[in-house]
N, C-alpha and C positions, 0 to 999 in steps of 0.2 A: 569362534569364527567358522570354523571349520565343520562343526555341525550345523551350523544355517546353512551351508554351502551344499550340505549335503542331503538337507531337507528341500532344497529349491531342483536339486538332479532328479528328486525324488517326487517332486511335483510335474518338473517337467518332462519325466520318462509316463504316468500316468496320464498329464494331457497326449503324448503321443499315442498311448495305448486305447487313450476314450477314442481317438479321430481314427485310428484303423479298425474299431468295432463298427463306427459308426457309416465308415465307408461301404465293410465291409454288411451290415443292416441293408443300408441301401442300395446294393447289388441284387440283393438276395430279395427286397419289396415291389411287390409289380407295380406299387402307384405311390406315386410321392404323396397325396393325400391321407394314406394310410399310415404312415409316418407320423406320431405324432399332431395326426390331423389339421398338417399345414400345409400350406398352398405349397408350390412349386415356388415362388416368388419367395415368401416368408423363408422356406428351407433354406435360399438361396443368401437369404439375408444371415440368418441363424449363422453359417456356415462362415462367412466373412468376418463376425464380431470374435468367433471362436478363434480362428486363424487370427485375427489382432493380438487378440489375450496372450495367445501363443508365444508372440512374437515377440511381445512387451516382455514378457516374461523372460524369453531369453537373452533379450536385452540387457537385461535387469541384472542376472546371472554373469555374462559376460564383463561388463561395466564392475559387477562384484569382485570379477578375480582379478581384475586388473592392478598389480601391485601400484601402491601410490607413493612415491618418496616422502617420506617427513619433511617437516620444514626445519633446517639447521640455524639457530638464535648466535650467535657471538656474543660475548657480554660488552663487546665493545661494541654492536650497532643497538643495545639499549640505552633509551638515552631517559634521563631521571624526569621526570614531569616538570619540572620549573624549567628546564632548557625548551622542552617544548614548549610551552608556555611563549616563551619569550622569543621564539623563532617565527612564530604563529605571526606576536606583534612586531616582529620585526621585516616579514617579510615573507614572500612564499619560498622554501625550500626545497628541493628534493630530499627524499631517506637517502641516494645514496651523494650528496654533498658533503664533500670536503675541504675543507679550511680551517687556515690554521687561527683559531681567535685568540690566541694565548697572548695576553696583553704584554708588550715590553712598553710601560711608561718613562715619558719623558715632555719635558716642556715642547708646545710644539704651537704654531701660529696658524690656522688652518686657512688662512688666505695665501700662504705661500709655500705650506709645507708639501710634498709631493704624492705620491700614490704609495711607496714605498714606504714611507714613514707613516702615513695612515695604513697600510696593512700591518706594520709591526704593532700601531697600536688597538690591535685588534678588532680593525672594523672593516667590515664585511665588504666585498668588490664592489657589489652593483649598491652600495649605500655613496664609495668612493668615486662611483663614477656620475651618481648623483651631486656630490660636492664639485667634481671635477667642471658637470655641464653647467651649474650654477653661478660658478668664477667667470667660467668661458662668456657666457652670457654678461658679464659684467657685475655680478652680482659680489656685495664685500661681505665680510662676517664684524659685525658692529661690536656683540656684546656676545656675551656666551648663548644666551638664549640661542641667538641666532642662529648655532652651530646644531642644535640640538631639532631646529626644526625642520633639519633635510629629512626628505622624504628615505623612512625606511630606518632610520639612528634609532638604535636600543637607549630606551631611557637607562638602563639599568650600566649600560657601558657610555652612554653620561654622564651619570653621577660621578662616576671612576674616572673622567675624564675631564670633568670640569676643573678639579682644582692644578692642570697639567694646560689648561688652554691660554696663552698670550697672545692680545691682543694690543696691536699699536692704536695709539693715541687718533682719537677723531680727526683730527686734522691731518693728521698723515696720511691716513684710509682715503679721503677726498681728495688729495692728490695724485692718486693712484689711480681715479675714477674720473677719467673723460667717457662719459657715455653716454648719450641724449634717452635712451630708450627704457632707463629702467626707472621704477615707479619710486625707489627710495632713495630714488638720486638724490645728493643733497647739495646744495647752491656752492659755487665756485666761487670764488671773489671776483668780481665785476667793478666797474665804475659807475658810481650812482648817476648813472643819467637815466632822467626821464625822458620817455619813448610816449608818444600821443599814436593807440595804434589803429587809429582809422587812416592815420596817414603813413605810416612807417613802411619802409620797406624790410625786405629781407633781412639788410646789413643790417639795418636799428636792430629788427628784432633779434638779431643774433647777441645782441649787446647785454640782452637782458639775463637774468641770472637762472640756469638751468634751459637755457632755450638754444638747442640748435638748429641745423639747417633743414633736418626732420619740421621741427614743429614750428616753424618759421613758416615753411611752404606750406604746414596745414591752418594757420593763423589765417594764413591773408585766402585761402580758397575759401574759407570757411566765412572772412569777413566779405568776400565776393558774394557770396549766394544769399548772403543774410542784406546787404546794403551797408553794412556797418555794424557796429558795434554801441546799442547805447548805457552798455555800463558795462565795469570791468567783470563782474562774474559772468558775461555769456560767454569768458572766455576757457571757461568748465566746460563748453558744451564742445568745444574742439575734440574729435577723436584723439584720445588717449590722455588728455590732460586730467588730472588728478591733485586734489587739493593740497598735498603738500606741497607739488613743483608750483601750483600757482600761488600760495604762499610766499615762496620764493621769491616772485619778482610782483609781486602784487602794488609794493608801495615804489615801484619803478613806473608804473606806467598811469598816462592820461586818457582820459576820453571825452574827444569833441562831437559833442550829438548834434552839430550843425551840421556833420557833414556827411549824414545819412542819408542814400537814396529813399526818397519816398515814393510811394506805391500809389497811384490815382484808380479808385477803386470803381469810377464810370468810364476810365480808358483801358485798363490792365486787360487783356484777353488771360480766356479760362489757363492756356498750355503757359502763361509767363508765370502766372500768378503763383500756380502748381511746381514753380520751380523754387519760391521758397520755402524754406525748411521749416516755417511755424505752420504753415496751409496746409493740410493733408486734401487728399482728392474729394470726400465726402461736405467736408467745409467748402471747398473751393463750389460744387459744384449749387450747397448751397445759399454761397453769394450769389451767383451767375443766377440763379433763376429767382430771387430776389430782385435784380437788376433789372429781369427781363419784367416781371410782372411790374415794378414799379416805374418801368423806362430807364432810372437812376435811382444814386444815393444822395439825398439832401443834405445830410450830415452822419458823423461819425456814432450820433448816438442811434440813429436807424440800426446797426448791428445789433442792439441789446434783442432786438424782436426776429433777429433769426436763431432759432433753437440749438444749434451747435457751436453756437461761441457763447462759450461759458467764459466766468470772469475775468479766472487766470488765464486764460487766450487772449481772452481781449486785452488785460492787461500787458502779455507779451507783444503783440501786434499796433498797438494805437501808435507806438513811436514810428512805424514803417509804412504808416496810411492817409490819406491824405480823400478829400473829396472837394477836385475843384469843379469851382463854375462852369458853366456849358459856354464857351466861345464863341463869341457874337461873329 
């Protein structure tokens, strides 16, 4: 090292040596032309790339001597490749994270057990406070599976953990779970009455199995804007209902298609029309110039010849449309 060091002094005592010949040349030349036969400009230029060089150089030098610490390893911040491995999938870490994962096994319920007994059994905080918002949320742990699909749980401290996890019995679980909101809700016991829900109000619909006061008040806005309901699957298309809850209470409810608003399609103005939820503004607009061009609609089979009601439209629609006679 110490001869490069010396060979770079040795360079750049030499470049200082060339730049005071050369100053010391052009004191002594009456024309800078005669120099090298370059312009005053070019010299000018010559002179600045030198002085770069220079400069780099002793840059260069400097930065060389600058003693640099070693980097100091501990065998304890090496950590063997299958830990990394598995920290990787388990989650983002810091190098300098500490926790203690040393597993103390023991039988344990994870719908009831605490933060404390989840750290002893070695699982990691923010895996814990992932179970912890889950529960909060209402959420149960059914079957083991379940336990293993929080966001962030090491398979490999599942496996080890599986045969340690107790869960109560299904029906206990559901007794624990009044919640209207989560999607694995599973049905309460109810009294089999049937609810007819074009007419039902709130209280009915609370009767029904998995339905509270939540989706009670989205039921009936939803059967407001539609006219009704004429069969029980449009009741999927309720924000947030999901096929298992309507499972649930599916063979509980009736529907009377008599007592749907219908839509009069030579009275309806364009802004009412557009307030139902099967009519998009494109369709709407072209009934409305359908209408105009033809005065009216004669019958319901006039829709097949406007090009954006296609069949399963029409097919949703014919129950909420009507085209009557012109009023003597």
């Amino acid at each position: 090292m110490y001869t490069k060091i010396a060979e770079f002094v040795l360079e750049i005592q030499q470049a200082i040596c060339n730049l005071h010949s050369l100053r010391k040349t052009m004191k002594s030349t009456k024309s800078w032309k005669q120099l090298f036969n370059l312009s005053r400009r070019e010299m000018r230029g010559f002179l600045v790339l030198l002085s770069i060089s220079a400069l780099l150089i002793i840059i260069n030098i400097i930065l060389f001597l600058i003693p640099q610490k070693p980097t100091e390893y501990k065998i304890q911040d090496i950590q063997p490749m299958e830990t990394v491995y598995q920290s990787e999938n388990a989650g983002v870490i810091s190098p300098n994270h500490k926790e203690n994962n040393k597993a103390n096994l023991f039988t344990f319920d994870p719908n009831t057990a605490n933060e404390d007994e989840f750290r002893s059994l070695g699982i990691k905080s923010y895996v814990i406070k992932n179970i912890i918002k889950y529960r909060m949320a209402g959420g149960t742990f059914r079957q083991k599976s379940d336990f293993r699909k929080v966001y962030g749980m090491d398979s490999t401290l599942f496996k080890t953990l599986n045969d340690y996890i107790q869960l109560p019995e299904v029906a206990a679980t559901i007794e624990k779970r009044p919640y209207d909101s989560i999607k694995s809700y599973s049905p309460k016991k109810f009294s089999r009455v049937i609810v007819e829900i074009n007419s039902a109000d709130s209280a009915l619909l609370n009767e029904l199995s998995g339905i509270g006061p939540s989706f009670s008040s989205r039921i009936i806005k939803y059967r407001k804007r539609l006219g009704g309901f004429y069969c029980k699957e449009q009741l999927l298309e309720v924000y947030g209902m999901d096929s298992s809850r309507y499972n649930g209470f599916k063979n509980q409810i009736d529907v009377d298609a008599s007592l749907l608003n219908k839509i009069d399609l030579n009275q309806i103005s364009f802004k009412d029309l557009l307030k139902h939820p099967y009519f998009e503004y494109h369709t709407v607009k072209a009934i409305m110039d359908y209408r105009n061009k033809y005065k009216r609609f004669s019958s319901l089979e006039e829709l097949n010849n406007i090009a954006l009601i296609y069949p399963d439209l029409l097919l949703k629609i014919k129950s909420y449309i009507v085209v009557n006679p012109p009023e003597l």
